[in-house]
Structures are given as C-alpha cells and as structure tokens.
C-alpha positions as CSV (number, residue, x, y, z in Angstrom):
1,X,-7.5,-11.1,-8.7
2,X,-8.6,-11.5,-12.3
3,X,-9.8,-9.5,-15.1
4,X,-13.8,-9.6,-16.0
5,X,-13.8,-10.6,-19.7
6,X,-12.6,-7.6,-21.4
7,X,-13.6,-4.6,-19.1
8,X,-12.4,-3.1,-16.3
9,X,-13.9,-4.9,-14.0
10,X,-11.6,-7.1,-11.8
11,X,-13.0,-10.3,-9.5
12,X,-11.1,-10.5,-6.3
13,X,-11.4,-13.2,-4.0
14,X,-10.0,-14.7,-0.6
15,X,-10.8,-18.1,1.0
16,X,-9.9,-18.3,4.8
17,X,-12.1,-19.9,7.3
18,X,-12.9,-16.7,9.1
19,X,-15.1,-14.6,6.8
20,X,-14.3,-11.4,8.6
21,X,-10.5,-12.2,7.8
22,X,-11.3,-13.0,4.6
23,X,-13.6,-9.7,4.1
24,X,-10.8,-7.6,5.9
25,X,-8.0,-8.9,3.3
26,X,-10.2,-8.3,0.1
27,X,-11.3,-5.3,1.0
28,X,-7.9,-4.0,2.0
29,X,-6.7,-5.7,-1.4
30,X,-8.7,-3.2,-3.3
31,X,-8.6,-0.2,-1.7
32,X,-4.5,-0.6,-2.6
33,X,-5.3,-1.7,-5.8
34,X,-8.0,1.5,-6.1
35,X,-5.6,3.9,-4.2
36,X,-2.3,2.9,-6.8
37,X,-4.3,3.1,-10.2
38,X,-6.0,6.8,-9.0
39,X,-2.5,7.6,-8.1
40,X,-1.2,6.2,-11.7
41,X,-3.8,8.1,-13.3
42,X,-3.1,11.3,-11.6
43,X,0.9,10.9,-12.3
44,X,-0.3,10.5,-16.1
45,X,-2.9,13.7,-16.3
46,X,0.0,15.8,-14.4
47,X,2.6,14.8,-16.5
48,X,0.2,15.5,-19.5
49,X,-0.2,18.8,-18.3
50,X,3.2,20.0,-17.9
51,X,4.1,19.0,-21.4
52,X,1.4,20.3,-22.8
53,X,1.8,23.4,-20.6
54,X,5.5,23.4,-22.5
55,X,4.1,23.3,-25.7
56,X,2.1,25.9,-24.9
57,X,4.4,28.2,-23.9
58,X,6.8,27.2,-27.0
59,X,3.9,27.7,-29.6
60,X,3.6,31.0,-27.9
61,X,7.1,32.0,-28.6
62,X,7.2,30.8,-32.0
63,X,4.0,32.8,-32.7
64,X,5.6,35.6,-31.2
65,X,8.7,35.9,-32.9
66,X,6.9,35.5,-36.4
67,X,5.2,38.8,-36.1
C-alpha cells in the first residue's frame, strides 16, 4: 500500500498468480483498512463530543453561578 502523492488516496496492490486470489486479498486489505480508519474517525467525533458535552455543561454552571 502506498500513499497517492499527497491526498488521500492510497494504491494497493497484490501480485499472485491466481487473480481471483489476488483480487480476494486486495479487496479484503481495504475493506480492513476502510473498516479501522471509519472506526478511528468515529472514536475521534465521540470523544470530541463528550468533552465538548463537558464543557458545555461547565460553561453552564459558571454562567449560572454568576447571576
């Protein structure tokens, strides 16, 4: 697997001399690859929401407590 210039893109390959192997391996390649960077990204947006569900409820208190 490598990295298309500088985008997002990756090229993945696999030589074999059956090209239904080597179709099955790629393919299963980046549907992990796919599954673990949705997974990452969700991880990251939930954990962005909890803090900034903390913050929320902190600012709220503050706010509070000056009137």
């Amino acid at each position: 697997m490598e990295r298309v210039a500088r985008s997002s893109v990756v090229a993945l390959s696999y030589k074999s001399t059956d090209p239904k192997l080597a179709a099955t391996i790629t393919r299963a390649y980046a549907n992990a690859y796919l599954t673990d960077q949705l997974n990452a990204n969700f991880d990251a947006t939930e954990r962005a929401s909890v803090w900034l569900q903390e913050r929320l409820t902190d600012l709220r208190q503050r706010a509070g407590s000056i009137s």
